[in-house]
C-alpha positions as CSV (number, residue, x, y, z in Angstrom):
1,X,187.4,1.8,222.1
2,X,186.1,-1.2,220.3
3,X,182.8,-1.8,219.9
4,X,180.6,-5.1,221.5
5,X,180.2,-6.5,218.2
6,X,184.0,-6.2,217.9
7,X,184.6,-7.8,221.2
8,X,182.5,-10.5,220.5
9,X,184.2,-11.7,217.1
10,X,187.6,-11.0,218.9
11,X,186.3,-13.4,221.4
12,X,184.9,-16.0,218.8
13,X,188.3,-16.1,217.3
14,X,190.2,-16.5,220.3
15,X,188.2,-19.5,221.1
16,X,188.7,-21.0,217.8
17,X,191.8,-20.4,218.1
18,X,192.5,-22.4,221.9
19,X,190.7,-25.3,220.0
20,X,193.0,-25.4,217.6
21,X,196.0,-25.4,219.6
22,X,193.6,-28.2,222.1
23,X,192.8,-30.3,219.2
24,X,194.6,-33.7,218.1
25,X,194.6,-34.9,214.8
26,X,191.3,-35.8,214.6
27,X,189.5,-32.4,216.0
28,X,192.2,-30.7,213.8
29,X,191.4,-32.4,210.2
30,X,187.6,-31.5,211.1
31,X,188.5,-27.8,211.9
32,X,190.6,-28.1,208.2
33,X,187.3,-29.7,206.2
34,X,185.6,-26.7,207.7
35,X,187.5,-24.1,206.8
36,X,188.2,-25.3,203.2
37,X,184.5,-26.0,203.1
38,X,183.9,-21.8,203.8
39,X,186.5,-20.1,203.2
40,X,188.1,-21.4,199.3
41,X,188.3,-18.9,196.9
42,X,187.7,-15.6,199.7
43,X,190.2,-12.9,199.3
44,X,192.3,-11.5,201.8
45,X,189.7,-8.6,203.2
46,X,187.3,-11.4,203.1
47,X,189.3,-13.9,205.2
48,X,190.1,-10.7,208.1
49,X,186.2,-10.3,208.1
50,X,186.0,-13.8,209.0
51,X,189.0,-13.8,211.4
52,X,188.5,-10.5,212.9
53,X,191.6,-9.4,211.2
54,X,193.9,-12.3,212.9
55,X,193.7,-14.6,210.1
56,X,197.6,-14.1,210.3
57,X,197.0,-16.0,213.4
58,X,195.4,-18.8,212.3
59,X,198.0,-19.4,208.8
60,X,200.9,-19.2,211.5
61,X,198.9,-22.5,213.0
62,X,198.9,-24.0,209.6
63,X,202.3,-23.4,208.5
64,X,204.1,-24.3,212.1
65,X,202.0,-27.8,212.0
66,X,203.0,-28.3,208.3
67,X,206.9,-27.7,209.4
68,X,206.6,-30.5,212.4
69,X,204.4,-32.7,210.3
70,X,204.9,-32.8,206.6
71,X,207.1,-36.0,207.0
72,X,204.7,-38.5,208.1
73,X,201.4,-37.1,206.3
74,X,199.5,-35.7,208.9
75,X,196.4,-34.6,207.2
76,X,198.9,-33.2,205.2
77,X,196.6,-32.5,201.8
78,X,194.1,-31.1,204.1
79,X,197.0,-28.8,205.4
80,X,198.3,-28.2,202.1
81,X,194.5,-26.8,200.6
82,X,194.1,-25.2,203.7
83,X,197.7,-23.1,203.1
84,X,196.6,-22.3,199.9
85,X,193.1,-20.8,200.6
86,X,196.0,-18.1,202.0
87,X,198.2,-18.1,199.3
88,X,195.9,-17.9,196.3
89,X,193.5,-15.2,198.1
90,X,193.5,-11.9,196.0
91,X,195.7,-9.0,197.5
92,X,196.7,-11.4,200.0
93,X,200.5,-11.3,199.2
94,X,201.4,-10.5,203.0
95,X,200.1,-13.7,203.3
96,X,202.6,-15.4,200.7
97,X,205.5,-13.4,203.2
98,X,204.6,-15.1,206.3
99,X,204.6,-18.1,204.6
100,X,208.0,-17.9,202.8
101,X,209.3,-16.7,205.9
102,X,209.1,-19.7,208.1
103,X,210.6,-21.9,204.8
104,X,207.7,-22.5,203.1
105,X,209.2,-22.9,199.8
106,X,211.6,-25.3,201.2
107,X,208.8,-27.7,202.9
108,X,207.2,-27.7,199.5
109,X,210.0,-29.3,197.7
110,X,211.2,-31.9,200.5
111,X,207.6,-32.9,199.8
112,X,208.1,-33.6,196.2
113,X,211.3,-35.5,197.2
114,X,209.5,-38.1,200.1
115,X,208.8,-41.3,198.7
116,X,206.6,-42.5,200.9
117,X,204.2,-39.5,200.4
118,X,201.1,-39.9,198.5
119,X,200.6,-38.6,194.6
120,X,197.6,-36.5,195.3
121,X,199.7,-34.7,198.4
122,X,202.9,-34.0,196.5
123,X,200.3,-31.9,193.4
124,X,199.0,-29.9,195.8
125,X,202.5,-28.8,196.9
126,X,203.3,-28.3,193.5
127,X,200.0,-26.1,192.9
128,X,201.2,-24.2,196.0
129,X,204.9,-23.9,194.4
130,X,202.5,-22.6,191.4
131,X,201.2,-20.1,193.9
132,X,204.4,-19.1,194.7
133,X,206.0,-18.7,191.4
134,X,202.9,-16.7,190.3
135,X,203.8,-13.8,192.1
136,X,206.6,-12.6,190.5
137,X,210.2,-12.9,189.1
138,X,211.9,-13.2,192.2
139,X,209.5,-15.7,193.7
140,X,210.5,-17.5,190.6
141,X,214.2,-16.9,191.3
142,X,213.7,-18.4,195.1
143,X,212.5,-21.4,193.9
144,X,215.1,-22.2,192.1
145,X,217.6,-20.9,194.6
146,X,216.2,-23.3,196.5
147,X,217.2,-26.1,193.9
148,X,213.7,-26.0,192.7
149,X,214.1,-26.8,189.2
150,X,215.9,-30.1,190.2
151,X,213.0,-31.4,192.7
152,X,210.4,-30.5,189.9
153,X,212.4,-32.6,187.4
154,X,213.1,-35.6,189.3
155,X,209.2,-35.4,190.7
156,X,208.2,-35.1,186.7
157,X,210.3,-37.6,185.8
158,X,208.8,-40.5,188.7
159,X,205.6,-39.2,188.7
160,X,203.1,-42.1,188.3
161,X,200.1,-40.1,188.1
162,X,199.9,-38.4,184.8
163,X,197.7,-35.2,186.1
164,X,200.7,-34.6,188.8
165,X,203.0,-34.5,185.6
166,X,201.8,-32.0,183.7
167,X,201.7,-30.0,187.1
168,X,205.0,-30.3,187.4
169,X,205.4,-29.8,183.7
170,X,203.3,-26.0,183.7
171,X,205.2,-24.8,186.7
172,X,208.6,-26.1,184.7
173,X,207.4,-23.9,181.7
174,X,206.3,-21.0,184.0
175,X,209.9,-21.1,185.9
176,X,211.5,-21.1,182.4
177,X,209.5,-17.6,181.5
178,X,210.5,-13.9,183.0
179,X,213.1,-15.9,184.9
180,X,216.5,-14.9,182.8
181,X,218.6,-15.4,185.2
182,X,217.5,-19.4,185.8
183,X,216.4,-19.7,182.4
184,X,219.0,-22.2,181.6
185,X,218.6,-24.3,184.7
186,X,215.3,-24.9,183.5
187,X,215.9,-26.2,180.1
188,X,219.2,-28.2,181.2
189,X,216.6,-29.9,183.9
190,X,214.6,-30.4,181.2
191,X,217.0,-32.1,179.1
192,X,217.8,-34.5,182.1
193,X,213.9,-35.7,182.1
194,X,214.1,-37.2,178.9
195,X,216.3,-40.1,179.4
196,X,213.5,-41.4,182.3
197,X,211.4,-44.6,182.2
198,X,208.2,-42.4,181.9
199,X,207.0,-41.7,178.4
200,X,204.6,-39.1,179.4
201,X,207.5,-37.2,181.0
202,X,209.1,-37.4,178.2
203,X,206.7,-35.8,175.5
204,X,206.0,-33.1,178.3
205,X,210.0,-32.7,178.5
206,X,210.1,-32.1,174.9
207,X,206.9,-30.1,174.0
208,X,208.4,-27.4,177.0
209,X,212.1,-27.6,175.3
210,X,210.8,-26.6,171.9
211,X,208.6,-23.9,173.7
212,X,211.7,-22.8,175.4
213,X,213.9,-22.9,172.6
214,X,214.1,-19.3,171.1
215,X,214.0,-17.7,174.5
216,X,217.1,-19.8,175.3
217,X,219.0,-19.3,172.0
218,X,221.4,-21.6,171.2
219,X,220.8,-25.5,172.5
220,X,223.8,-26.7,174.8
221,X,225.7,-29.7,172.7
222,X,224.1,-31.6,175.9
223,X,220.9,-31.4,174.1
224,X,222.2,-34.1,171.3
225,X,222.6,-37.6,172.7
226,X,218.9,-37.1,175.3
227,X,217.3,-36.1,172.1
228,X,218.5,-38.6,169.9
229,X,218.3,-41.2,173.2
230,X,214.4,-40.7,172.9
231,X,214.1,-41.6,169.3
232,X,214.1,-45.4,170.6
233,X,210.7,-44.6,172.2
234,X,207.9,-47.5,171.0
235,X,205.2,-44.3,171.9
236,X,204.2,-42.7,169.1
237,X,203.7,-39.2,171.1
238,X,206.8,-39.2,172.3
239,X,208.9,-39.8,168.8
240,X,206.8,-36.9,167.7
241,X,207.7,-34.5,169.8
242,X,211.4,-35.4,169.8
243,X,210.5,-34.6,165.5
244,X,209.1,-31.3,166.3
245,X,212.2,-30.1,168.8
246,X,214.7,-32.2,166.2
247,X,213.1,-29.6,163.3
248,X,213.7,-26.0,165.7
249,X,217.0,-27.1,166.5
250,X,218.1,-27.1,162.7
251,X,218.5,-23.6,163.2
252,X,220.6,-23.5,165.5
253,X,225.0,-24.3,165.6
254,X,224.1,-28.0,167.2
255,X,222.9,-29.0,163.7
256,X,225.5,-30.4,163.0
257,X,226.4,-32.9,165.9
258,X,222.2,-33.7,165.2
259,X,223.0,-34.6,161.5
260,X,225.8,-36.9,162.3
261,X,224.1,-38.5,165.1
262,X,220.9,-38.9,162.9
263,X,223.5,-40.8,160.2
264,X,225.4,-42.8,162.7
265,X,221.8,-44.3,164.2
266,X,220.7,-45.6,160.5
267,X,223.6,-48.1,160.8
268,X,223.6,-49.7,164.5
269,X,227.1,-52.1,165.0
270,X,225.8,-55.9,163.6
271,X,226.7,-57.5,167.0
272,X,223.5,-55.6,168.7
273,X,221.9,-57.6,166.2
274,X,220.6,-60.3,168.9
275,X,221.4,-61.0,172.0
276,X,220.0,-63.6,174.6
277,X,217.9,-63.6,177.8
278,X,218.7,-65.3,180.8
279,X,216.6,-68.4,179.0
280,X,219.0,-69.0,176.8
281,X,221.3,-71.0,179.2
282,X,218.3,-73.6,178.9
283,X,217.0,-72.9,174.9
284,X,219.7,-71.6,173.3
285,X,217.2,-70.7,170.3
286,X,215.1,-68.5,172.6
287,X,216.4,-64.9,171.0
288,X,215.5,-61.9,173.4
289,X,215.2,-58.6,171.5
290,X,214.6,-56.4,173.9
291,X,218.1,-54.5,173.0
292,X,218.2,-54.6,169.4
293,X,213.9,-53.8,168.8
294,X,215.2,-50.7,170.6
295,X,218.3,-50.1,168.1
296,X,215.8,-50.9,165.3
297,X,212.8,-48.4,166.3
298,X,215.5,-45.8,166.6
299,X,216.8,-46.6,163.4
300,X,213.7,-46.5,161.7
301,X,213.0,-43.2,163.6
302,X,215.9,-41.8,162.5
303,X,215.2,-42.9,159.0
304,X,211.9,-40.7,158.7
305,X,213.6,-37.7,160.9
306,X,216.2,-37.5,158.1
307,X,213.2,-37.5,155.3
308,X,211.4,-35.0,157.1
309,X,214.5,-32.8,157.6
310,X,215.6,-33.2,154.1
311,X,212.5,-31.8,152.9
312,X,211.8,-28.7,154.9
313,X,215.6,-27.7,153.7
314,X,217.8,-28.2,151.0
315,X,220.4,-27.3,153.0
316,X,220.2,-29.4,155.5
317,X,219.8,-32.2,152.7
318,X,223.0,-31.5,150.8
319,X,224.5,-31.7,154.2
320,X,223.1,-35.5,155.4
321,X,224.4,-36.6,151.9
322,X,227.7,-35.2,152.2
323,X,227.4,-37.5,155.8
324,X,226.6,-40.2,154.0
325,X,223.0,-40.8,154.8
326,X,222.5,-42.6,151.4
327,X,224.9,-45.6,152.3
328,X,223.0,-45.0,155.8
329,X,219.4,-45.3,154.1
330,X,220.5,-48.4,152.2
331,X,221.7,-50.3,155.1
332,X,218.1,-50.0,156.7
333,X,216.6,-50.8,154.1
334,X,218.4,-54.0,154.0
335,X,217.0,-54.7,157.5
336,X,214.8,-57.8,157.4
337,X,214.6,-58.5,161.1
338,X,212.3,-54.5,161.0
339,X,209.9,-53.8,158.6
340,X,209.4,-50.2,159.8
341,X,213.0,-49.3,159.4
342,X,212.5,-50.8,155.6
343,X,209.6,-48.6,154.9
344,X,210.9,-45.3,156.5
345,X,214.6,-44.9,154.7
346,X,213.0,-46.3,151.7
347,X,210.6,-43.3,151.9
348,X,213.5,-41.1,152.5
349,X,215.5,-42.2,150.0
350,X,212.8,-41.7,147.1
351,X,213.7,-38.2,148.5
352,X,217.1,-38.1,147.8
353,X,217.0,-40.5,144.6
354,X,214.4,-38.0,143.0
355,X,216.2,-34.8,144.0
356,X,219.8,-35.2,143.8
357,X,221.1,-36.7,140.1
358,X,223.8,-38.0,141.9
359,X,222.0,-40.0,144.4
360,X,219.6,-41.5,141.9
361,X,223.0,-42.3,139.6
362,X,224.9,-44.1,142.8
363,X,222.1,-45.8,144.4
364,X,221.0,-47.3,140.7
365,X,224.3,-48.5,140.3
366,X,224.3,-50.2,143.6
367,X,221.2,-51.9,143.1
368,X,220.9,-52.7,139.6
369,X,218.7,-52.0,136.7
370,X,215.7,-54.6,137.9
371,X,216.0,-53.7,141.9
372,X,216.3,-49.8,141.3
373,X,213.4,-49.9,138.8
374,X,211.0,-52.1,141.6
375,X,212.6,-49.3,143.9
376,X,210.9,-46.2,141.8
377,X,208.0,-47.8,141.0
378,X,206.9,-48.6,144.3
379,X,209.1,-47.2,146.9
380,X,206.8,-47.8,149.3
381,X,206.3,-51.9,149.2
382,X,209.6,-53.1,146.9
383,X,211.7,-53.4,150.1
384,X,208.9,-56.2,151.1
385,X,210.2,-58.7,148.2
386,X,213.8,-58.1,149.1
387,X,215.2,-61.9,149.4
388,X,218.1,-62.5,152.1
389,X,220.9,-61.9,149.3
390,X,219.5,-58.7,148.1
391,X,218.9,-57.5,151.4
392,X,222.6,-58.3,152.7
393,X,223.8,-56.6,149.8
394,X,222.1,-53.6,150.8
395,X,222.9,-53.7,154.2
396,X,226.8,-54.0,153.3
397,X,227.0,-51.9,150.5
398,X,229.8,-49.3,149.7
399,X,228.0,-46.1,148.1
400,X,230.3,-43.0,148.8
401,X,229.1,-40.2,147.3
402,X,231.8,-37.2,146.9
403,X,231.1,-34.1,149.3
404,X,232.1,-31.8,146.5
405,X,229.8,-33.3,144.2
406,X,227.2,-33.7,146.9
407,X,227.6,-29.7,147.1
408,X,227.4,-28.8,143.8
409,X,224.0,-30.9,143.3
């Protein structure tokens, strides 16, 4: 037989329950503030002491007006925190069940996936998909069942709010850990962020592909044209990154394809030299470089990759030469229209020149006594007195260096 003080808090919550169900949107986002207000960070014995152990009752509510609501933002971030007060309260995974069971995983990604939605609504459903992935291995699995990994990437890739990206970009990582059997998805989702418009996406892309490199193994040959894609990149961050992943994937079998793409971008095709903008129909003199800046920041890029790579192994040095990087190296040198191309394989080949006998002995016969000699004094600025003739004749020039000798050096 219960007790009065029983019967009174099982009366209290009935009563807050009938105004729920009573209340329109107004009544109901004042009940929400409310409840977030006393109830955040309670655990699950806590939050049956305030329900009179039918708090059950009460997250049903939430999660049935989330399921008829979530398309047209109904106090939906109010909804959202409100659901997670549940989710995240300590021993409170039968809470996490009854949510799961009415599709709550599901609702979480459509979120991610409405455009019309707002930013700040579409983290908390990701901090809630956080929630959910926190509680194990084959939470982690159901999310990505669900095509989870796919949502997250697309929402990480659009994102315009950089604090919703690196949401999206922790529960990425945490999907890609003690998740073997969707460890792959992750890092193949991963590897379609990086071609996005979003710069921040794409340094978060990368720093969780190196992370998730030697738990993966060996890098799909997908991996190569993404990674070398992002090189092109005017930010800074982002170039950097793709340098760190570009070093941990030297030990692995898509070397090789890396090298030869790294080669191939030192010497762009001379009709992406230039090309016009619509003005041009009116000034023909009016040169757009939108196309060929980006050609020349990735060949620059790809200039000081190949000196950083050629450094941290011998190896991997004997095999750019043996690709031909030197004839490479000299044709961006011999780029006038982009001084940081100039500067960068210069650098890199000071490398090679003071390294390999046989570079120093082919690249001082293609320059001559005078030029090679400005070139070792001053590797750095020599490229900067380059006339037009000089620099055509480096960017045309013919150096072949024999792969057996390149070997044996």
């Amino acid at each position: 037989m219960t007790s009065v003080k029983e019967q009174e808090a099982i009366r209290k919550l009935m009563v807050f329950l009938q105004e729920w169900d009573s209340a329109h949107k107004v009544a109901r986002s004042r009940i929400l503030d409310n409840f977030i207000k006393s109830n955040d960070g309670k655990t699950e014995p806590e939050l049956e002491l305030e329900f009179s152990q039918g708090a059950s009752l009460f997250l049903a509510r939430l999660t049935a007006w989330l399921r008829m609501t979530y398309t047209y933002s109904t106090c939906l971030n109010r909804l959202l925190k409100s659901v997670g007060i549940f989710l995240s309260a300590a021993s409170g995974r039968r809470y996490l069940t009854e949510f799961l069971e009415i599709g709550g995983v599901s609702i979480l990604l459509e979120i991610l996936g409405l455009n019309h939605l707002k930013e700040e609504d579409k983290r908390e459903s990701v901090k809630l998909l956080h929630l959910v992935a926190d509680a194990g291995r084959k939470y982690k699995e159901l999310i990505c069942e669900s095509y989870g990994v796919r949502s997250l990437a697309e929402f990480l890739a659009t994102s315009k709010s950089a604090e919703a990206q690196e949401d999206a970009q922790v529960l990425l990582d945490s999907l890609g850990r003690g998740n073997p059997k969707y460890q792959n998805q992750v890092y193949k989702g991963l590897i379609a962020v990086l071609p996005c418009a979003s710069p921040r996406a794409q340094q978060l892309a990368l720093q969780t592909l190196r992370v998730m490199q030697d738990m993966v193994g060996e890098a799909p040959s997908v991996l190569v044209e993404p990674v070398l894609g992002v090189l092109c990149s005017v930010h800074l961050e982002v170039q950097y990154e793709a340098i760190q992943l570009l070093k941990a994937l030297m030990a692995h079998e898509v070397r090789p394809a890396l090298l030869k793409g790294l080669v191939a971008l030192l010497t762009p095709p001379r009709k992406k030299a230039f090309t016009f903008c619509n003005k041009t129909a009116k000034d023909p003199t009016a040169l757009c470089l939108r196309e060929p800046m980006l050609v020349y920041i990735q060949q620059a890029a790809a200039a000081k990759v190949i000196g950083v790579l050629a450094k941290e192994s011998a190896e991997v040095a004997e095999e750019l030469i043996q690709l031909e990087v030197v004839h490479g190296l000299m044709v961006a040198v011999g780029n006038l229209d982009y001084v940081a191309s100039q500067r960068h394989a210069s650098i890199s080949l000071e490398y090679f020149v003071h390294t390999f006998p046989i570079v120093e002995e082919c690249v001082k016969k293609a320059l001559g006594h005078t030029l090679f000699q400005r070139f070792m004094d001053s590797p750095e600025t020599w490229y900067t007195k380059l006339d037009p003739v000089q620099a055509e004749e480096l960017a045309s020039n013919t150096v072949d260096i024999p792969r057996d000798i390149a070997r044996m050096q």
